[in-house]
BAPALO-220004 format. One record per atom (N, C-alpha, C): x, y, z; residue in three letters; atom name. Coordinates in steps of 0.02 Angstrom, whole numbers, plus 50000, padded with zeros to 5 digits. Example, Ala and Ser with C-alpha at 12.3 -4.5 7.8 and 13.67 -1.06 7.14 Angstrom:
// BAPALO-220004
       u       v       w   type   atom
   50660   49716   50390    ALA      N
   50615   49775   50390    ALA     CA
   50660   49835   50390    ALA      C
   50642   49888   50354    SER      N
   50684   49947   50357    SER     CA
   50645   50002   50394    SER      C
END
This chain:
// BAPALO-220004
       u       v       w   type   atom
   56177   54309   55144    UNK      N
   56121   54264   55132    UNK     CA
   56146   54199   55101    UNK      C
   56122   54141   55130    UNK      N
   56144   54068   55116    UNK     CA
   56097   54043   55092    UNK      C
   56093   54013   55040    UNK      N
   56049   53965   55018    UNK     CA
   56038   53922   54962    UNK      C
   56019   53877   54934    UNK      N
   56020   53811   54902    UNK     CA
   56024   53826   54837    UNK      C
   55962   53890   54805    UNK      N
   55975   53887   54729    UNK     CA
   56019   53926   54720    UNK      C
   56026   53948   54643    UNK      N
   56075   53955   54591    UNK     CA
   56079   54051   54598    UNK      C
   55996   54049   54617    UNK      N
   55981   54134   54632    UNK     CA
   55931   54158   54656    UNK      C
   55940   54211   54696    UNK      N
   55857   54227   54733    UNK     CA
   55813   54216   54704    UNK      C
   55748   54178   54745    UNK      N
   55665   54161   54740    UNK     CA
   55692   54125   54667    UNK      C
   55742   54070   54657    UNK      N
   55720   54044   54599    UNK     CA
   55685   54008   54572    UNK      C
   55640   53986   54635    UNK      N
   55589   53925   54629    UNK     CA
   55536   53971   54619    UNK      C
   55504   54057   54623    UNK      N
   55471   54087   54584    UNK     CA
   55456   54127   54544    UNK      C
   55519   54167   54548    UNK      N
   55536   54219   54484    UNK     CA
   55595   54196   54415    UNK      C
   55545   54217   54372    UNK      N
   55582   54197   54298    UNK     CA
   55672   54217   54289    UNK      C
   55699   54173   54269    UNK      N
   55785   54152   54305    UNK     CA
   55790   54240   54273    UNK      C
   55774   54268   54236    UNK      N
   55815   54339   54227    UNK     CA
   55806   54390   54274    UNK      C
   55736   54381   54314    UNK      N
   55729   54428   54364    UNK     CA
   55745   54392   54421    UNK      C
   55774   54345   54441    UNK      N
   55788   54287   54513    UNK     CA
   55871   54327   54489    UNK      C
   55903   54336   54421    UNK      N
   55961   54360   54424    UNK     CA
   55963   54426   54461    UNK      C
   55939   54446   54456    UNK      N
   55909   54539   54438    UNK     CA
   55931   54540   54497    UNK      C
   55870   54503   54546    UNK      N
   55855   54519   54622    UNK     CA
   55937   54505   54660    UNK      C
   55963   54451   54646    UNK      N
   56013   54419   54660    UNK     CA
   56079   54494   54674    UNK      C
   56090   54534   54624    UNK      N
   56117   54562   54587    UNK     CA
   56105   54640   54622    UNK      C
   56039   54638   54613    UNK      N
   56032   54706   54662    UNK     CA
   56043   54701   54739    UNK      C
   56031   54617   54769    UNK      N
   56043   54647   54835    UNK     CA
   56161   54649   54846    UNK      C
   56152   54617   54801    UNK      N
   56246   54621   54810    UNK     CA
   56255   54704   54824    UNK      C
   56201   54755   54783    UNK      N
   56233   54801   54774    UNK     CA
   56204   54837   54828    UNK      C
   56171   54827   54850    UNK      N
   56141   54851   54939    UNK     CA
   56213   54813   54985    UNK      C
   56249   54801   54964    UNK      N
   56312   54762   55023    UNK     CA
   56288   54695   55064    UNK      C
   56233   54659   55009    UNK      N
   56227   54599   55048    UNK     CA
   56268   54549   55028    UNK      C
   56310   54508   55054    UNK      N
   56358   54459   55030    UNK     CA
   56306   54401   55011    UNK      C
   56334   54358   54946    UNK      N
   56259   54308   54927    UNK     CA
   56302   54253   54925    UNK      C
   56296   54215   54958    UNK      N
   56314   54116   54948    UNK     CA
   56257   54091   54928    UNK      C
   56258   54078   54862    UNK      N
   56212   54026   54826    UNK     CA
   56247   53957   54825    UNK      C
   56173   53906   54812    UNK      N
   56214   53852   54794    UNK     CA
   56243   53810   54864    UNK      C
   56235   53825   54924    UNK      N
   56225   53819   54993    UNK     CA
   56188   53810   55053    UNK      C
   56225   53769   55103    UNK      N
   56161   53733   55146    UNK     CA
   56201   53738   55218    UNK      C
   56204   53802   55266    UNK      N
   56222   53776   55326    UNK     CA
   56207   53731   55364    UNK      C
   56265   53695   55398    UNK      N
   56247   53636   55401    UNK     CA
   56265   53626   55476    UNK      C
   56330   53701   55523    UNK      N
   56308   53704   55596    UNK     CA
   56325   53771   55616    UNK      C
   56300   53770   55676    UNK      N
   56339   53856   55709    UNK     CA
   56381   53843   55762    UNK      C
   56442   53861   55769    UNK      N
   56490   53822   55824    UNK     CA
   56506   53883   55846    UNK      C
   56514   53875   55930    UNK      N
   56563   53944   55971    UNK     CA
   56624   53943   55985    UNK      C
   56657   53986   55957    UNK      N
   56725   53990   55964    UNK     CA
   56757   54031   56015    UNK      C
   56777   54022   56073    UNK      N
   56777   54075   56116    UNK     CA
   56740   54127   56130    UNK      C
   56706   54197   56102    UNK      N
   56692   54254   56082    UNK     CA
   56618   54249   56022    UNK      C
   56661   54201   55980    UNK      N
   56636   54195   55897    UNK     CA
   56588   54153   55894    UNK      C
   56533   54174   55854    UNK      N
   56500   54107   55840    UNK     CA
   56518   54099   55746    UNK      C
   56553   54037   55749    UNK      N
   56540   54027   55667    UNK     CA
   56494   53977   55624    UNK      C
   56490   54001   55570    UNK      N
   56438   53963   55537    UNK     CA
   56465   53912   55496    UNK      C
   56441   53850   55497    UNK      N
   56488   53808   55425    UNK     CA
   56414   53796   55364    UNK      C
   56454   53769   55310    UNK      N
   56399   53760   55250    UNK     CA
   56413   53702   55207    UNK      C
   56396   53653   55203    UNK      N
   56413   53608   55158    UNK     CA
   56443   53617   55089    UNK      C
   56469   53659   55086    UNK      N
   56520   53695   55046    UNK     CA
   56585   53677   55066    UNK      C
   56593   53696   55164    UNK      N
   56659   53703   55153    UNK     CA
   56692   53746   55179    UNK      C
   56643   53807   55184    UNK      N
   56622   53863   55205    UNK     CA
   56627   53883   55284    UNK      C
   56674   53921   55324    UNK      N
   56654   53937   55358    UNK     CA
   56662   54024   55383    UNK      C
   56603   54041   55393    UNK      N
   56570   54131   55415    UNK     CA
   56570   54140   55465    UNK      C
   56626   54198   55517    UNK      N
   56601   54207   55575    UNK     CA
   56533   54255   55580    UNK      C
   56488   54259   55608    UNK      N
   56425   54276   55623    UNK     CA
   56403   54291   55686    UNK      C
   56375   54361   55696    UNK      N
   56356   54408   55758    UNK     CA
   56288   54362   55762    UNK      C
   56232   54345   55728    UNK      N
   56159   54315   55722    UNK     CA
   56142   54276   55669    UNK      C
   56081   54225   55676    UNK      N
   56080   54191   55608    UNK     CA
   56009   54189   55613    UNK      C
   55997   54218   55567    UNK      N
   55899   54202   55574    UNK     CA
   55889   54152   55522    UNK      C
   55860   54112   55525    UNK      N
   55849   54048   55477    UNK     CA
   55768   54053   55452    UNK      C
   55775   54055   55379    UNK      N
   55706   54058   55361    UNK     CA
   55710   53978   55328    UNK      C
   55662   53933   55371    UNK      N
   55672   53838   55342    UNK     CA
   55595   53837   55341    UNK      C
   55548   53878   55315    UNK      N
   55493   53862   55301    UNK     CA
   55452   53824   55360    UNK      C
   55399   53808   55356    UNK      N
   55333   53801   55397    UNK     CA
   55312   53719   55398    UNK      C
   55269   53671   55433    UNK      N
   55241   53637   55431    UNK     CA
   55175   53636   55456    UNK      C
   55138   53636   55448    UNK      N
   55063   53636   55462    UNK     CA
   55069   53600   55527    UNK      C
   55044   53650   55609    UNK      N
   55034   53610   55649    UNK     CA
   54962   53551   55658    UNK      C
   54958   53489   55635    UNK      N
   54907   53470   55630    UNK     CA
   54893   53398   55691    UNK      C
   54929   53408   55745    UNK      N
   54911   53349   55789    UNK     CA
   54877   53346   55827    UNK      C
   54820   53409   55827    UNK      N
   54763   53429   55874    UNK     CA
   54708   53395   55830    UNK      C
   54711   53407   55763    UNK      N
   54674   53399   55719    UNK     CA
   54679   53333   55693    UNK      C
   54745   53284   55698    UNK      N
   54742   53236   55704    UNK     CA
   54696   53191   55742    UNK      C
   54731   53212   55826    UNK      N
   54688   53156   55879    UNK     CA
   54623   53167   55868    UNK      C
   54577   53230   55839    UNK      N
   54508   53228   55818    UNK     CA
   54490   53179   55778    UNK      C
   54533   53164   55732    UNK      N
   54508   53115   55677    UNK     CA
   54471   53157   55632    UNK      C
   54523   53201   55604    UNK      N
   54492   53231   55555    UNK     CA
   54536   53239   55498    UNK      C
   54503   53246   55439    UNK      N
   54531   53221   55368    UNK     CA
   54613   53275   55364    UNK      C
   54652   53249   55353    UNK      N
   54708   53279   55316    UNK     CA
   54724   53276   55254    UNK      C
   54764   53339   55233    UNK      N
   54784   53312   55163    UNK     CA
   54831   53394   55150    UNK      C
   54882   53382   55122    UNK      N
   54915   53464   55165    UNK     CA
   54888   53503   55210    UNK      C
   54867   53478   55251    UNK      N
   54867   53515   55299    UNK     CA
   54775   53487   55324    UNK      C
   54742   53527   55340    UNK      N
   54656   53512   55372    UNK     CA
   54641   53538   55311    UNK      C
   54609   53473   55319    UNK      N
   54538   53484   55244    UNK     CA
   54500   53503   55265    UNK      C
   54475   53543   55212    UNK      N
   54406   53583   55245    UNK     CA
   54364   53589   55174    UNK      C
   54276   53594   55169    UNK      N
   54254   53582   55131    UNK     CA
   54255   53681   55071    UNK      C
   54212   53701   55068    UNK      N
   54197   53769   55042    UNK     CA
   54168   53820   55074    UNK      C
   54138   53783   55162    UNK      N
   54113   53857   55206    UNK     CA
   54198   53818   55262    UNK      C
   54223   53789   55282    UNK      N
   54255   53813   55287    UNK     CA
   54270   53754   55359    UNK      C
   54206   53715   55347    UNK      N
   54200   53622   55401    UNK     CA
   54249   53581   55385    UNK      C
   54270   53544   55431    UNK      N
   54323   53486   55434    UNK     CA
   54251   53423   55408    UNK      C
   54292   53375   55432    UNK      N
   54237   53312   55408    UNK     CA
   54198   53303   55476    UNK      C
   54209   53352   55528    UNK      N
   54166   53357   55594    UNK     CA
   54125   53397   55574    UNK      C
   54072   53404   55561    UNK      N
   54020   53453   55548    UNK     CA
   54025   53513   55603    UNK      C
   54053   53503   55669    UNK      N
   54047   53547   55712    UNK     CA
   54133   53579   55718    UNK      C
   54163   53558   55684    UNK      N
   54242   53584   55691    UNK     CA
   54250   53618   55630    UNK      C
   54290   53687   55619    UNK      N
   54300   53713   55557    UNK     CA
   54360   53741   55585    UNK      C
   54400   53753   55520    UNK      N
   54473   53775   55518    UNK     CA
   54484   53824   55470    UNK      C
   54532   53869   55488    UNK      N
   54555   53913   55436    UNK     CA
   54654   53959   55460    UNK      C
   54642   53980   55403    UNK      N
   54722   54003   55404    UNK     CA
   54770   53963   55380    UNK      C
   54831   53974   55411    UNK      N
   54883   53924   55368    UNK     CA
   54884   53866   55373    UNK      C
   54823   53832   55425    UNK      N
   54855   53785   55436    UNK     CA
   54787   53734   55385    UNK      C
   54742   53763   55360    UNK      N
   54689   53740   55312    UNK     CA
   54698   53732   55253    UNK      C
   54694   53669   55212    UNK      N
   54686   53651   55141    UNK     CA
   54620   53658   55117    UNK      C
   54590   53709   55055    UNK      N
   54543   53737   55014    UNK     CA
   54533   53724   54979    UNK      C
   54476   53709   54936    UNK      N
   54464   53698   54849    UNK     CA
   54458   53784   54837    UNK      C
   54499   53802   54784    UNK      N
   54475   53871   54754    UNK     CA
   54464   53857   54672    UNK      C
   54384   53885   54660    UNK      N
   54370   53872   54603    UNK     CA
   54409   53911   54544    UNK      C
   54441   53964   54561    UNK      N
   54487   53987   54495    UNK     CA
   54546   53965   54485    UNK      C
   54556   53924   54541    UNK      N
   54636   53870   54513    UNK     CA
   54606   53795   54516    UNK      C
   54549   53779   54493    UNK      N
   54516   53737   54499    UNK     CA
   54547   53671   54542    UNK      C
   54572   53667   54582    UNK      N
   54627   53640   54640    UNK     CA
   54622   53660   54724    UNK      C
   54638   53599   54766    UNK      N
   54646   53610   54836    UNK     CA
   54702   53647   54835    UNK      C
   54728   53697   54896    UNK      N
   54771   53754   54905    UNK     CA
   54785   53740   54955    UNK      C
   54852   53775   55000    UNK      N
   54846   53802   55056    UNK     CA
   54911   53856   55072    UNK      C
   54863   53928   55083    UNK      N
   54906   53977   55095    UNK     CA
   54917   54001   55158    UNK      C
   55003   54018   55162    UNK      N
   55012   54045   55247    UNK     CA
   55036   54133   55213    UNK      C
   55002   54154   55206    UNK      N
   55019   54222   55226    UNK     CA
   54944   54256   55252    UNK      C
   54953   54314   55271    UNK      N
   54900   54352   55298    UNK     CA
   54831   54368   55269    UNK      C
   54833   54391   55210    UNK      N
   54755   54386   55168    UNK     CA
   54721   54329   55173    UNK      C
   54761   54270   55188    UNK      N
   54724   54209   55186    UNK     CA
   54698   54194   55259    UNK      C
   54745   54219   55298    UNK      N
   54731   54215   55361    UNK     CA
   54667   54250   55381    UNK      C
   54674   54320   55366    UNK      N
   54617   54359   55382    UNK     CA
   54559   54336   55357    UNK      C
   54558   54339   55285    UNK      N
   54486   54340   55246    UNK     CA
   54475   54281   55282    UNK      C
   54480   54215   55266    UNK      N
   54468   54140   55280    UNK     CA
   54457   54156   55363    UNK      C
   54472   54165   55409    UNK      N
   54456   54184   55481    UNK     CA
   54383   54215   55493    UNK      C
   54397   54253   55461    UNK      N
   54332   54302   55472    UNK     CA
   54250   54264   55429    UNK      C
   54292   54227   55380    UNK      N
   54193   54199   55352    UNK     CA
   54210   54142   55392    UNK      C
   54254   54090   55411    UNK      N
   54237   54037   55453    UNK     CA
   54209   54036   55525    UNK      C
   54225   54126   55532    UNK      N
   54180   54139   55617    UNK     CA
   54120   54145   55583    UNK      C
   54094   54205   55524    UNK      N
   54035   54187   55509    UNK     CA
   53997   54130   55491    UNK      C
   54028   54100   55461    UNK      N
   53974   54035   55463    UNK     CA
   53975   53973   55507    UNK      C
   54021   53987   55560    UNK      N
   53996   53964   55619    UNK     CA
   53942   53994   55659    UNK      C
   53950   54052   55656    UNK      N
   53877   54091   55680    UNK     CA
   53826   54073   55662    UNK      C
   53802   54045   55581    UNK      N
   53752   54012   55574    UNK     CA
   53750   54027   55480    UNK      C
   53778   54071   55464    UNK      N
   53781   54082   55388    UNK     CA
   53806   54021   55340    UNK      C
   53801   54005   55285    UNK      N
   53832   53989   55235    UNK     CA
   53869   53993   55164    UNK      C
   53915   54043   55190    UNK      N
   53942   54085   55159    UNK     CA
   54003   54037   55102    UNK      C
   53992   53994   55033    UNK      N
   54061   53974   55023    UNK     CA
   54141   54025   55018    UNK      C
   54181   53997   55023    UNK      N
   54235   54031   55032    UNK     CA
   54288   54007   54957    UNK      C
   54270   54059   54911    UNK      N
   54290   54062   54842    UNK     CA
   54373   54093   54822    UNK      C
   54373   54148   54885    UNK      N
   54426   54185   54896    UNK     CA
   54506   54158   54866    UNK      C
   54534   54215   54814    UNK      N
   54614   54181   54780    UNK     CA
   54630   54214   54844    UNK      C
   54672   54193   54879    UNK      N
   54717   54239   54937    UNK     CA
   54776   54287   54869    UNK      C
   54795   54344   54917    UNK      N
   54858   54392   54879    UNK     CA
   54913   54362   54915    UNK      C
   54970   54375   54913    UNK      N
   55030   54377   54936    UNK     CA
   55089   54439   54920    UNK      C
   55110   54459   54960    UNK      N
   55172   54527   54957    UNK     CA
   55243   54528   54975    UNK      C
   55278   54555   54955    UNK      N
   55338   54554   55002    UNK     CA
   55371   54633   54969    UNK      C
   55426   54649   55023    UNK      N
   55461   54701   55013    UNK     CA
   55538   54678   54993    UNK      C
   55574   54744   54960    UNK      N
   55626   54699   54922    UNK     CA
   55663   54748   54942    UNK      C
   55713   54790   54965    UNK      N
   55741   54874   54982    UNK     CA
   55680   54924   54939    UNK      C
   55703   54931   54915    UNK      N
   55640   54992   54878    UNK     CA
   55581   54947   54816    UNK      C
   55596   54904   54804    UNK      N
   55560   54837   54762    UNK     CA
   55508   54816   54810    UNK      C
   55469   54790   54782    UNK      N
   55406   54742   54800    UNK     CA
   55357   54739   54760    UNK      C
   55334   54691   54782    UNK      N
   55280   54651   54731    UNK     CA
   55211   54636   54791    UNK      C
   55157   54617   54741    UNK      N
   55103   54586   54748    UNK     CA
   55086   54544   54714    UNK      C
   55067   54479   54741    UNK      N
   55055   54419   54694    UNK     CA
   54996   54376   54708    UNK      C
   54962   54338   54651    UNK      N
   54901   54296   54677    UNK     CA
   54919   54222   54634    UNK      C
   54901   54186   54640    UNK      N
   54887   54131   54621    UNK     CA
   54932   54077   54618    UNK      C
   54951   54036   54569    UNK      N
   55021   53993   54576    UNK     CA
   55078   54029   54540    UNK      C
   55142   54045   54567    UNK      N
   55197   54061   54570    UNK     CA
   55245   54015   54551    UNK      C
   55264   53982   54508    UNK      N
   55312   53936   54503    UNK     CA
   55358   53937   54442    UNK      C
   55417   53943   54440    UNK      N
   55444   53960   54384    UNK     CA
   55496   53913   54333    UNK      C
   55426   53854   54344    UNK      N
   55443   53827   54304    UNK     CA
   55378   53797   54252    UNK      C
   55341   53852   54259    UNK      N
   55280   53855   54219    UNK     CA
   55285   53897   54170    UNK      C
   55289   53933   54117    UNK      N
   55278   53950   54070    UNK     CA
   55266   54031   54082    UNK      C
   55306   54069   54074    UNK      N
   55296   54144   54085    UNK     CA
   55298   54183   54057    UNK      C
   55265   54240   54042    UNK      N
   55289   54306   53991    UNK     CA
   55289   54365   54032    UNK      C
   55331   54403   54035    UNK      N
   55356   54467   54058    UNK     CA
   55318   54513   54010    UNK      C
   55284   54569   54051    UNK      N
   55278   54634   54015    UNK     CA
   55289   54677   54054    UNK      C
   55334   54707   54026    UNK      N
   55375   54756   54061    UNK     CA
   55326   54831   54053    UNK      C
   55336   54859   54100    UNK      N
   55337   54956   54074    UNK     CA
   55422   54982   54092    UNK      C
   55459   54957   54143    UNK      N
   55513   54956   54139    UNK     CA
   55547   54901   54166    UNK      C
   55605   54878   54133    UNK      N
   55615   54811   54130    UNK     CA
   55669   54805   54236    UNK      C
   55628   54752   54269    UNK      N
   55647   54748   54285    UNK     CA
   55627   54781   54364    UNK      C
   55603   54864   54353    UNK      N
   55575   54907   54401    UNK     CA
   55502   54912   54398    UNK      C
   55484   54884   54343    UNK      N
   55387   54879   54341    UNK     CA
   55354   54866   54304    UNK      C
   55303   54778   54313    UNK      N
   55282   54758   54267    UNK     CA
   55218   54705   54280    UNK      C
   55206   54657   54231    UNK      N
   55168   54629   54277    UNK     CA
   55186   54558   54247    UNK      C
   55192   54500   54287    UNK      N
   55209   54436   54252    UNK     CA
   55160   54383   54249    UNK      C
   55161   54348   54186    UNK      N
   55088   54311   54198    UNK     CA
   55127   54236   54198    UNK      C
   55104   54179   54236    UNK      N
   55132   54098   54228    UNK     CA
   55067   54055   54207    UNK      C
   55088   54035   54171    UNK      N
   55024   54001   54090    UNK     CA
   55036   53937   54120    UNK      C
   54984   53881   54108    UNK      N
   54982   53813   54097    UNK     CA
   54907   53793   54050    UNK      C
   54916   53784   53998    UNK      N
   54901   53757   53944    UNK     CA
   54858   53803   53926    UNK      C
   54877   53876   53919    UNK      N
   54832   53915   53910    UNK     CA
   54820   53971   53933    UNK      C
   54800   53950   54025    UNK      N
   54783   53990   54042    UNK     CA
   54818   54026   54101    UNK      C
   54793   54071   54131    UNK      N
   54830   54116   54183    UNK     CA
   54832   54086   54225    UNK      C
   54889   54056   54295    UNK      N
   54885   54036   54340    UNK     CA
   54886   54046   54376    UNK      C
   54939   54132   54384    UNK      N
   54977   54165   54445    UNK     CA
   54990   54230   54410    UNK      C
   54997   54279   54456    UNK      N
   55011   54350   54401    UNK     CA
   55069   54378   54466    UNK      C
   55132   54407   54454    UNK      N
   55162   54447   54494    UNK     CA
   55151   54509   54483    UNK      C
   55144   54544   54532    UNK      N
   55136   54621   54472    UNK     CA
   55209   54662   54538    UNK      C
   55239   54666   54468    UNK      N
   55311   54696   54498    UNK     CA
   55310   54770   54504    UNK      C
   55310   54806   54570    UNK      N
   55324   54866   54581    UNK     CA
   55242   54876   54536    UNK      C
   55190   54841   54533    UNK      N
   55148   54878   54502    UNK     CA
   55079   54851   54555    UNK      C
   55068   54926   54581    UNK      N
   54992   54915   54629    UNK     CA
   54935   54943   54600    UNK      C
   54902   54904   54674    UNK      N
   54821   54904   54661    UNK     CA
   54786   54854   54596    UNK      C
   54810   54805   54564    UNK      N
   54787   54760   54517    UNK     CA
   54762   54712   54566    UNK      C
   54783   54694   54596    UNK      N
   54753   54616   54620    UNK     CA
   54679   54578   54617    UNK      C
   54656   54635   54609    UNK      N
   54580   54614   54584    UNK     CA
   54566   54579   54521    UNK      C
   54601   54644   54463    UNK      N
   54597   54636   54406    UNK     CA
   54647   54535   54402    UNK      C
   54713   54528   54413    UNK      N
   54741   54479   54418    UNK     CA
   54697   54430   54432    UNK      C
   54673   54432   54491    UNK      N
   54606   54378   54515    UNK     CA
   54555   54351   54452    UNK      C
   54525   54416   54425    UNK      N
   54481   54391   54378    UNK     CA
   54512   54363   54320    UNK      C
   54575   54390   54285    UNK      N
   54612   54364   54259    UNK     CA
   54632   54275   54242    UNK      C
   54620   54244   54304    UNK      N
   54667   54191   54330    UNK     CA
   54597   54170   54311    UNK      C
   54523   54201   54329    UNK      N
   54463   54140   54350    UNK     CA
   54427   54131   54279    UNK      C
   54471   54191   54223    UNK      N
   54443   54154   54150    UNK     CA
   54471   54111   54136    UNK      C
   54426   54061   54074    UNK      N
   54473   54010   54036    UNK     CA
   54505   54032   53985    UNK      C
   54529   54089   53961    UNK      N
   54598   54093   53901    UNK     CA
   54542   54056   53839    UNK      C
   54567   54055   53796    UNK      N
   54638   54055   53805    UNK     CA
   54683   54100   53770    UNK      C
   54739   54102   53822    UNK      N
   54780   54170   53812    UNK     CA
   54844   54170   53784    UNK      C
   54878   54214   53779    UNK      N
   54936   54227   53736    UNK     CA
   54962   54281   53756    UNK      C
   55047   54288   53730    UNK      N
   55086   54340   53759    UNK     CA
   55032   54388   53724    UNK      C
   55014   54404   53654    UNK      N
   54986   54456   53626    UNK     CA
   54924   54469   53663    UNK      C
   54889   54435   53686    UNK      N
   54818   54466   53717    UNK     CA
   54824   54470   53782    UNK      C
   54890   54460   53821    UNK      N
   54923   54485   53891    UNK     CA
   54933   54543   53898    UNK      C
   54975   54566   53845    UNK      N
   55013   54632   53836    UNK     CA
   54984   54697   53850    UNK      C
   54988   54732   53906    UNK      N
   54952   54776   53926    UNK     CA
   54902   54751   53974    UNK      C
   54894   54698   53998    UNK      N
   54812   54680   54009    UNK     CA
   54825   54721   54072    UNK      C
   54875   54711   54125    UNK      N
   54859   54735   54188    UNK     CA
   54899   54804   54193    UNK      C
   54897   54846   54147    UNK      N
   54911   54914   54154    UNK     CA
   54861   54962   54124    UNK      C
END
């Protein structure tokens, strides 16, 4: 695995568990180049190798490249309809065409518990947001309040997460075991912004409501909250 920071997901897990993760997959036999940016794939007879602005060069059977997403929006452009990460859309779920509505990854949201425009590409967002923007094209007016979740699998690790993720917001760890299961909360001036809950399911609800009070909170009145 090649890539730019210092250590896995360090742009959202707190640098001791971005170590952790880092650390456990070495010990699954994944080789880790941090701190790196391939930069081509060349064929060598037989070989394909990889180079890295390092310096670096890996011969390599496949390379799957995860370089992130851009909002396809040039359909939604030639409409003449509002952008702003991505298609704006109001709270049922309309562009600035009263008769055009958008949803999924490729839609920017106001959600009232991050009191902020959003826009999520994973699947909860896809689904839920899909399904009320067919309904209230049907004729309902349903607003669309919805925190989307987010998941991933790790070898035997995984998480569930809601809200903003960023780790360079303000975090407290509560562990039940450090490392294998817990739940993490990321604070800005107070209050809850984002909750990971590590190796710990079925909260996401509780997390949700969590995030849509105003605090204000503290490691001490965290402690335990989502166990």
């Amino acid at each position: 695995m090649i890539f730019p920071g210092a250590s896995l997901c360090d742009r959202v897990f707190p640098r001791d568990l971005s170590k952790f993760v880092t650390e456990f997959y070495k010990q699954k036999g994944v080789r880790i180049i941090a701190g790196a940016k391939p930069t081509a794939l060349e064929t060598r007879g037989q070989k394909l190798v990889l180079k890295t602005n390092t310096n670096q060069e890996i011969a390599v059977d496949v390379v799957l490249a995860g370089i992130g997403v851009d909002p396809n929006v040039e359909l939604a452009k030639s409409a003449a309809l509002k952008l702003e990460n991505g298609i704006s859309v109001d709270r049922f779920l309309r562009t600035n065409h009263p008769d055009i509505y958008a949803a999924g990854d490729v839609a920017a949201f106001y959600n009232p518990s991050l009191d902020k425009r959003i826009r999520v590409e994973h699947e909860d967002n896809a689904n839920t947001m899909g399904r009320l923007a067919g309904r209230n094209m049907a004729g309902l007016s349903e607003s669309y309040d919805h925190l989307p979740m987010f998941y991933s699998d790790l070898f035997e690790l995984g998480y569930e997460a809601v809200g903003d993720l960023d780790s360079r917001l303000e975090t407290f760890i509560d562990w039940k075991q450090p490392n294998k299961e817990g739940a993490i909360y990321y604070l800005q001036n107070s209050r809850v912004r984002g909750a990971l809950l590590w190796n710990l399911w079925g909260k996401v609800d509780d997390a949700r409501a969590l995030i849509a009070e105003p605090g204000p909170f503290t490691p001490e009145n965290l402690k335990g909250r989502l166990k």
